[in-house]
DRENBALO-839082 format. One record per residue (C-alpha): residue number from 1; residue in one letter; x, y, z. Coordinates in Angstrom, 3 decimals, padded with zeros to 6 digits. Each point is the difference from the previous one (the first is absolute). Example, Ala and Ser with C-alpha at 12.3 -4.5 7.8 and 13.67 -1.06 7.14 Angstrom:
<recs>
<1,A,<012.300,-004.500,007.800>> <2,S,<001.370,003.440,-000.660>> 
</recs>
This chain:
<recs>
<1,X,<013.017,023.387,010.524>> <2,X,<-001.495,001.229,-003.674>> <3,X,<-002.524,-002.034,-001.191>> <4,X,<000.722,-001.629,-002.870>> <5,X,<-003.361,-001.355,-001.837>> <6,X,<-000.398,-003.231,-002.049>> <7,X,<-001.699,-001.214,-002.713>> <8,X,<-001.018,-003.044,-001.802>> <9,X,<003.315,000.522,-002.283>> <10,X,<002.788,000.442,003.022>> <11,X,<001.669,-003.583,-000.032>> <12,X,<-000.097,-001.815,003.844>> <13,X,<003.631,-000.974,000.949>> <14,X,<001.367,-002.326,002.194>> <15,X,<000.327,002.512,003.018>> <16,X,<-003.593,000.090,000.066>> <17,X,<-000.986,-002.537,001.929>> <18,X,<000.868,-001.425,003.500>> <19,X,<-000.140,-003.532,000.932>> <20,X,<-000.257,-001.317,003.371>> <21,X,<-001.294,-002.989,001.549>> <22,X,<-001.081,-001.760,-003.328>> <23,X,<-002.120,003.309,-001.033>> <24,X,<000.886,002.329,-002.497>> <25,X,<-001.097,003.883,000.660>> <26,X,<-000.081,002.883,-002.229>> <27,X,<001.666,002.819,001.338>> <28,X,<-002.573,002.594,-000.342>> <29,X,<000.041,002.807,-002.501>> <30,X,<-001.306,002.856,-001.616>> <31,X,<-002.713,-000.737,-003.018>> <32,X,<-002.025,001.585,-002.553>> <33,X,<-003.227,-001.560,-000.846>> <34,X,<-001.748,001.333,-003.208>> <35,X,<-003.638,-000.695,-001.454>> <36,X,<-001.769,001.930,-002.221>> <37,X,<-003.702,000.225,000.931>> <38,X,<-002.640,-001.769,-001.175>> <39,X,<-003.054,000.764,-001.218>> <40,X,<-001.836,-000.829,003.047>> <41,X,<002.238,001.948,002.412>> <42,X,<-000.743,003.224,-002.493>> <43,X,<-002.006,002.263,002.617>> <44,X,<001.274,-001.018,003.065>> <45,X,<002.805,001.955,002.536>> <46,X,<002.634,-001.052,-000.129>> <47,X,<-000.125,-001.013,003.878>> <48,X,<-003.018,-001.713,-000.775>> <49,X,<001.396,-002.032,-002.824>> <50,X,<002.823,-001.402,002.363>> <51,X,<-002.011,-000.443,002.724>> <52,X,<-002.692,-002.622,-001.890>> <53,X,<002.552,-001.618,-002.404>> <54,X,<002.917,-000.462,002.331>> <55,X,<-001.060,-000.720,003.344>> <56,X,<003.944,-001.259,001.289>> <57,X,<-000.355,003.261,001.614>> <58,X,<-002.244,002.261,002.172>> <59,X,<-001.660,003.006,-001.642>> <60,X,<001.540,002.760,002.394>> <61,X,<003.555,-001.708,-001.551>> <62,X,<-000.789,001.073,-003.726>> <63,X,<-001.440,003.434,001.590>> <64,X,<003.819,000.418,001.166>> <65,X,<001.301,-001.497,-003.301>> <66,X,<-001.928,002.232,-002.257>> <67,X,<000.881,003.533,002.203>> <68,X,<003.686,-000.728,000.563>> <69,X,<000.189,-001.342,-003.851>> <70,X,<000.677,-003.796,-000.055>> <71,X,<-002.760,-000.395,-001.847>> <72,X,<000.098,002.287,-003.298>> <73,X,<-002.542,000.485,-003.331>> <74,X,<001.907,000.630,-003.517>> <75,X,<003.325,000.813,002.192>> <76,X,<-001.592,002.827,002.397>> <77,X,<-001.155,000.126,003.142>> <78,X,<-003.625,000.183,000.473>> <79,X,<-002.919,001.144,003.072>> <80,X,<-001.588,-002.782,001.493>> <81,X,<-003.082,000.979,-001.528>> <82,X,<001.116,-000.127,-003.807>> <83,X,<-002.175,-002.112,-001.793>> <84,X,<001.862,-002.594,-002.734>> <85,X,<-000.906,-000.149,-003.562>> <86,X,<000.882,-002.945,-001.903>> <87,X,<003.620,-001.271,-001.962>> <88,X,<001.705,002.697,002.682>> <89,X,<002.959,-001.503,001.223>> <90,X,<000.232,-000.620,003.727>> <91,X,<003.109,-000.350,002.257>> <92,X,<-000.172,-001.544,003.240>> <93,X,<003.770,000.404,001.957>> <94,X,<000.521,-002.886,002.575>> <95,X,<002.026,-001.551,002.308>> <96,X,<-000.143,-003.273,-001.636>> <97,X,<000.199,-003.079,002.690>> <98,X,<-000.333,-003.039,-001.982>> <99,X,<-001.048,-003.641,001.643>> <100,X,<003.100,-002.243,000.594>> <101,X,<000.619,-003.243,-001.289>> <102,X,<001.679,-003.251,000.700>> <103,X,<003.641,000.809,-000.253>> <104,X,<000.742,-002.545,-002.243>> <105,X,<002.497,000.131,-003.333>> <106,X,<-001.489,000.050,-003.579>> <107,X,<002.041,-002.672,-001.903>> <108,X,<000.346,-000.013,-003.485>> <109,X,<-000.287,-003.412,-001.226>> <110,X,<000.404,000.958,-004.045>> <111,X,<001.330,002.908,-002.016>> <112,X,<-000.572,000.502,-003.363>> <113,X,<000.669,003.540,-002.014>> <114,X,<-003.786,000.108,-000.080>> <115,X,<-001.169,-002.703,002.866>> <116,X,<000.329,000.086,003.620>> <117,X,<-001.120,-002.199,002.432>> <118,X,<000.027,000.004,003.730>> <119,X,<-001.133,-001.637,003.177>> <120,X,<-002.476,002.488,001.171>> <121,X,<-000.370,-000.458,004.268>> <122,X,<-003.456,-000.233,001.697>> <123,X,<-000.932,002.801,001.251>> <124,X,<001.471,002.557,-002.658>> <125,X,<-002.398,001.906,-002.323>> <126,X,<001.251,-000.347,-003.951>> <127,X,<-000.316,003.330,-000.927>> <128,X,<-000.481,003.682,001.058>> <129,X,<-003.893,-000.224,001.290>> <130,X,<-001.736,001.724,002.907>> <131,X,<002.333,000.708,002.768>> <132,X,<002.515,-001.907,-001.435>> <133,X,<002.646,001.652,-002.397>> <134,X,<003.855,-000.850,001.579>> <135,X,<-000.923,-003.263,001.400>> <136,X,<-001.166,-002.010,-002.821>> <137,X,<002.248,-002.174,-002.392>> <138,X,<000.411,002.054,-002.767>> <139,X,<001.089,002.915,002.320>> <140,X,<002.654,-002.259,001.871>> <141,X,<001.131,-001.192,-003.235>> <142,X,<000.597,003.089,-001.057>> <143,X,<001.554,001.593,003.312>> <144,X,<002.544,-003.375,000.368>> <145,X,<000.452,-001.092,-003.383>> <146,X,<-000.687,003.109,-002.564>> <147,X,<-002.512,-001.759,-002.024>> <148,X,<-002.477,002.551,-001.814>> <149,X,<-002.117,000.104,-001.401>> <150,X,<-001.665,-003.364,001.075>> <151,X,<-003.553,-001.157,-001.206>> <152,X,<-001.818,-002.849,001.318>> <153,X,<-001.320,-002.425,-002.043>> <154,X,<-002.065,-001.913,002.573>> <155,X,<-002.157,001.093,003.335>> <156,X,<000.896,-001.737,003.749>> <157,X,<-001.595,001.119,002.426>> <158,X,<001.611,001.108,003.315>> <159,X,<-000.162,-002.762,002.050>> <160,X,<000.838,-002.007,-002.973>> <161,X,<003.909,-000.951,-000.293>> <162,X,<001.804,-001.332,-002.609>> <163,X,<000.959,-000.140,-004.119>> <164,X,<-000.474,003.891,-001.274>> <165,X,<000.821,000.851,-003.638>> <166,X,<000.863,003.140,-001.096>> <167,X,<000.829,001.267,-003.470>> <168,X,<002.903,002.843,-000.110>> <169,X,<-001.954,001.610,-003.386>> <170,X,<-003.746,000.842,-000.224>> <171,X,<000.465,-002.147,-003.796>> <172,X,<000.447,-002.716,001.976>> <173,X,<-002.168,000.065,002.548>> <174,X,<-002.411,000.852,-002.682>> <175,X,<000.677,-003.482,-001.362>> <176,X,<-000.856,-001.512,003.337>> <177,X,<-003.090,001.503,000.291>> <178,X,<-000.862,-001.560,-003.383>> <179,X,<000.597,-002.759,000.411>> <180,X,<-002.119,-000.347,003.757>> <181,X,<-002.821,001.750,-001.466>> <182,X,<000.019,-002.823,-002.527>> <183,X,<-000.205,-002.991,002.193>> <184,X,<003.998,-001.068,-000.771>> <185,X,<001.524,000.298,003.563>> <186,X,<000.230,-003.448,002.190>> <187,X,<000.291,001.499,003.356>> <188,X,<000.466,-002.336,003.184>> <189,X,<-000.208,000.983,003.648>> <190,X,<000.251,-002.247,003.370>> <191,X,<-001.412,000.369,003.076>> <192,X,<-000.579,-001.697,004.016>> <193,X,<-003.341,-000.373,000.422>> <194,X,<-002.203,-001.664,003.075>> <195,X,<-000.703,-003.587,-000.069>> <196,X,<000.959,-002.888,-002.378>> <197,X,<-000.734,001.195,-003.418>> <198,X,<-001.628,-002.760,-002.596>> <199,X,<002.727,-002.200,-001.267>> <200,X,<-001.907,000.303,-003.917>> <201,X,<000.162,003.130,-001.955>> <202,X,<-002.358,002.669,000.734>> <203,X,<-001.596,002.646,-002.155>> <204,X,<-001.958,002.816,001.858>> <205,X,<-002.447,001.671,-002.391>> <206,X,<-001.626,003.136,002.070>> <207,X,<-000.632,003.452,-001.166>> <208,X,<001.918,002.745,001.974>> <209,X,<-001.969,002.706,001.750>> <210,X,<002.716,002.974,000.735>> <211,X,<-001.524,002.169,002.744>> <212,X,<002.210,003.404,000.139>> <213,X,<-001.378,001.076,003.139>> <214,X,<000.281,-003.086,002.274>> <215,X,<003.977,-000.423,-001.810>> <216,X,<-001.464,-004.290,-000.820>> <217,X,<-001.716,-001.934,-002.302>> <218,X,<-002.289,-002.688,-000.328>> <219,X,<-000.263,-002.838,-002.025>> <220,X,<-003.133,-000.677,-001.720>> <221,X,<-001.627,-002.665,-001.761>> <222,X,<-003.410,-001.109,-001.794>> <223,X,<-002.272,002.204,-002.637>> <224,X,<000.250,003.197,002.331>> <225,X,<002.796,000.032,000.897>> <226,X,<001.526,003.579,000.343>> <227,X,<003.849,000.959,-001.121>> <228,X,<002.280,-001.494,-002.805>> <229,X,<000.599,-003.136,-001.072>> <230,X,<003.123,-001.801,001.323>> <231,X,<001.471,-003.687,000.018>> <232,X,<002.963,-001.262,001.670>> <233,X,<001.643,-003.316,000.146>> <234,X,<001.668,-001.271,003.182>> <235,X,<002.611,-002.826,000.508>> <236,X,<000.964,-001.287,003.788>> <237,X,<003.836,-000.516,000.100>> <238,X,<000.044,-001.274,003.239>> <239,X,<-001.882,-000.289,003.524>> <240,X,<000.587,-000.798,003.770>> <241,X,<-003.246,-000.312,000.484>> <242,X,<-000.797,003.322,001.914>> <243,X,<001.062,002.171,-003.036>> <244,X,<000.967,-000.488,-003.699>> <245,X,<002.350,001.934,-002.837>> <246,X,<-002.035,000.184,-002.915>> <247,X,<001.198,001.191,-003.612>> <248,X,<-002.749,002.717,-000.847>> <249,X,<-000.217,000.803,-003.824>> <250,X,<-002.634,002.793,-000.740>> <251,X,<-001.313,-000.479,-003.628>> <252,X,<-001.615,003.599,000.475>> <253,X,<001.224,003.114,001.763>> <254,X,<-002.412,001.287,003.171>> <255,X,<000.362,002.135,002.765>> <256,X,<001.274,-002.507,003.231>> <257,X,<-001.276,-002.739,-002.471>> <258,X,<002.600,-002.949,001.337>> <259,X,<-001.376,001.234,003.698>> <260,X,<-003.341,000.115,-000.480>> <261,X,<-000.207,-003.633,-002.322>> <262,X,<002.081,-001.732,002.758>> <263,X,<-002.264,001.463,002.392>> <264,X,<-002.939,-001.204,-002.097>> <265,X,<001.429,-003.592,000.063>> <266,X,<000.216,-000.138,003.363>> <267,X,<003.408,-000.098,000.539>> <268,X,<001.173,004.005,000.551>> <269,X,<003.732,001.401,000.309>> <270,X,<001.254,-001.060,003.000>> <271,X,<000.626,003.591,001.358>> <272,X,<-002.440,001.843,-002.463>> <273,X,<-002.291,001.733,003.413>> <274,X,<-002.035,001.505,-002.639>> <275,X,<-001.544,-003.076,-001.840>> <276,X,<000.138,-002.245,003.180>> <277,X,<-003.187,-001.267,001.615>> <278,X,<000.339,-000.077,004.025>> <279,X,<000.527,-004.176,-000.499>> <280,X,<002.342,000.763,-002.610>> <281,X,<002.635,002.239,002.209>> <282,X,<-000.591,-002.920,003.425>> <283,X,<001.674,-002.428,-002.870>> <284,X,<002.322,001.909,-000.994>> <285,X,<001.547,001.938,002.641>> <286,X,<002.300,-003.436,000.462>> <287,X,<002.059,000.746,-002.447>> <288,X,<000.673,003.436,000.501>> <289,X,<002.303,-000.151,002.301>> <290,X,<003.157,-000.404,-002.039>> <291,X,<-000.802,002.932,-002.021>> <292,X,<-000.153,002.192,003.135>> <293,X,<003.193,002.211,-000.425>> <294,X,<-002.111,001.731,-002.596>> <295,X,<-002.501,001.661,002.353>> <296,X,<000.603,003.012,001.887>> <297,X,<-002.631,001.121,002.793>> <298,X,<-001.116,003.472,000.387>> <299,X,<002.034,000.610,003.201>> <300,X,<002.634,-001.341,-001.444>> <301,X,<-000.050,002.710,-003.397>> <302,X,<-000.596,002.618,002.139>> <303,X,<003.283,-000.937,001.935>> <304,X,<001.939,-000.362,-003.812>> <305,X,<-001.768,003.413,-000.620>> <306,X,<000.844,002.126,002.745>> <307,X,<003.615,-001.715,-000.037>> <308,X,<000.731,000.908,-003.856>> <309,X,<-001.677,003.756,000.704>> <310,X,<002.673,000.834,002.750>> <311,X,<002.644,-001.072,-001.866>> <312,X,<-001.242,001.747,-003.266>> <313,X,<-000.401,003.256,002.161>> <314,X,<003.768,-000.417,001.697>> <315,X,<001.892,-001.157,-002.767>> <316,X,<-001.956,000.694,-003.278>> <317,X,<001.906,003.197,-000.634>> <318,X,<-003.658,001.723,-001.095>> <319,X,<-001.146,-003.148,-001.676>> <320,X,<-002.775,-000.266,001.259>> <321,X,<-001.366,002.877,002.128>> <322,X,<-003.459,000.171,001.737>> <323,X,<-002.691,002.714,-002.278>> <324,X,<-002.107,001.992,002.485>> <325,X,<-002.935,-000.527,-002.647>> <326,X,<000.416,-004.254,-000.931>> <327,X,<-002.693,-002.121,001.744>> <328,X,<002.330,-002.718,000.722>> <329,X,<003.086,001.595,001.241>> <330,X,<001.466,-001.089,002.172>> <331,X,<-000.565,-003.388,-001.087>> <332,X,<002.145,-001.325,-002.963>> <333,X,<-003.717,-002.040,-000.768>> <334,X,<-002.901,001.564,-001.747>> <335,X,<-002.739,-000.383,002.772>> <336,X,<-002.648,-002.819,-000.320>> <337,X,<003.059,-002.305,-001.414>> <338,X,<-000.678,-003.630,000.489>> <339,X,<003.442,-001.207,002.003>> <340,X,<-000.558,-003.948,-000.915>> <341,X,<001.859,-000.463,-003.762>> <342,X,<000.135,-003.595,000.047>> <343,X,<-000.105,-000.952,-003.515>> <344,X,<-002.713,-001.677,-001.212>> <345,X,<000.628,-004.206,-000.663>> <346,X,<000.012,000.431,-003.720>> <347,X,<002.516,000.196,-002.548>> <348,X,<000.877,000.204,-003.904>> <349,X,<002.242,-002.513,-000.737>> <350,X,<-000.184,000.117,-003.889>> <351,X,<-001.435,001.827,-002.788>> <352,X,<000.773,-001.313,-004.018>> <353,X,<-001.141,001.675,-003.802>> <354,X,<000.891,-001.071,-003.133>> <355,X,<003.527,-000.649,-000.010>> <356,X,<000.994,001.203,003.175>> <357,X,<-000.545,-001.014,003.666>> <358,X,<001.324,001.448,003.448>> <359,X,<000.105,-001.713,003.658>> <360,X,<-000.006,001.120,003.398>> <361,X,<001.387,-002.059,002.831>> <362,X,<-002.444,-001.759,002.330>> <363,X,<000.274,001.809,003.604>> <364,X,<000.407,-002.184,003.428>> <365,X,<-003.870,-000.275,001.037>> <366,X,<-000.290,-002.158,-002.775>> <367,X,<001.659,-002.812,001.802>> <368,X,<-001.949,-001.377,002.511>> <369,X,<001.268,-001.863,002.599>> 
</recs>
């Protein structure tokens, strides 16, 4: 088979992706990564310089890379030796595996000739980042639907499900972004948290301490307190006494900020492992059960892996062959991939402006039996 190599500006399409057992795959392909170096790789081989700033693979892999030419320097192929200087452009040619997601539809809940919005399902990343590329919602929008060019006006993390706006012009979206930066947007999340939440308003004022490494923050409070300021109000909805639904409205916009202020409340997101103290998951592993079906054990990937694989290599017509170079091959999973995607108990349910506001169904956890 020739190799045919992508780039940011080929289009995904709707034959790109293989769903089975509630998981969507990427069928893997051929990609060109390009940087241009940076001042502070100037001076260093070009082994070197992959080696210490991406360490996804061994070193003796981007010896082979840089001898057989998968990785070039302005175009050409280089010795292993050649030392970089800096704004040269660098070309790294992969066999791109990208994480899987929950195989669950995108569905557009409003379409305007400049507005979209859309459910956006747990688990799926909003836009090309890291690994991702295919399998985020603006690529399966534009692989099932055609829509392009797509800009988002508003951030949700991962985990994070529901309401996503996106404007169809950058004017737009430009407007948008005005009007956040200036304080105008209402926006209004829910989420199952542990316990029985205060029946009275509450207002968590805590700075938020963003720590890059550790992928958490912290929340913060009194004269030293450390990160940005941040205030959110939260409503309970209902209760059964063991966990609540609370209406979470964020007055300012921090990394995990609804997370980390529930957290600081004491009353955490019922299935939020990373802001749940040890007494926190014993209370709320009773409630869990219903939203089982969304968990997938290791074994039990590794099955759905080597299942999809063999029928990809029988019936895939070259779709998706095994590259004597990829570290992952022959799994359809980049290595070190995390197989539990259950989305994360929190969800947008509404976001307004001036003169506008768009809604987002509530999803099933939020009635508690």
């Amino acid at each position: 088979m020739d190799i045919v190599w992508q780039t940011p500006a080929n289009p995904p399409h709707p034959h790109d992706y293989i769903c089975r057992n509630g998981i969507r795959f990427v069928r893997p392909y051929y990609f060109e990564f390009i940087a241009h170096v940076k001042n502070r790789w100037s001076g260093k081989t070009i082994v070197d310089l992959f080696a210490e700033e991406f360490k996804g693979r061994p070193y003796e892999y981007y010896v082979s890379a840089v001898k057989c030419g998968r990785i070039q320097v302005d175009g050409e192929m280089v010795s292993v030796s050649y030392i970089v200087k800096s704004s040269q452009r660098i070309s790294h040619f992969v066999h791109r595996h990208e994480p899987p997601v929950m195989a669950c539809d995108v569905p557009i809940l409003h379409k305007e000739p400049d507005v979209l919005t859309v459910c956006k399902p747990a688990s799926v990343p909003v836009h090309p980042c890291g690994q991702y590329r295919k399998n985020t919602v603006v690529g399966i929008l534009q692989a099932e639907h055609g829509l392009a060019p797509l800009f988002p006006v508003h951030r949700l993390d991962r985990p994070v499900s529901g309401l996503l706006i996106l404007a169809r012009n950058a004017a737009k979206a430009d407007i948008f972004r005005q009007q956040i930066e200036a304080g105008l947007v209402h926006k209004q999340y829910i989420a199952k948290v542990v316990g029985e939440f205060p029946e009275d308003e509450l207002i968590v004022d805590a700075n938020i301490d963003y720590n890059a490494r550790e992928g958490r923050s912290t929340a913060e409070v009194g004269d030293s307190a450390k990160g940005k300021a941040a205030s959110t109000k939260f409503t309970r909805i209902s209760t059964n006494g063991t966990q609540s639904i609370v209406l979470c409205e964020p007055i300012s916009g921090r990394t995990h900020q609804i997370r980390v202020h529930l957290q600081y409340s004491g009353h955490p997101i019922a299935n939020d492992m990373l802001y749940m103290s040890e007494q926190s998951v014993d209370r709320s592993f009773k409630g869990l059960s219903a939203d089982r079906s969304a968990r997938i054990s290791d074994a039990s990937m590794t099955l759905i892996f080597d299942e999809v694989l063999n029928e990809c290599e029988e019936n895939s017509n070259g779709d998706f062959s095994i590259d004597p170079m990829c570290t992952n091959c022959p799994n359809l999973a980049p290595k070190g991939y995390d197989a539990d995607k259950e989305g994360l108990w929190l969800h947008c349910i509404r976001y307004s402006g001036p003169g506008w506001m768009y809604e987002c169904p509530y999803p099933e956890w939020a009635k508690l039996g």
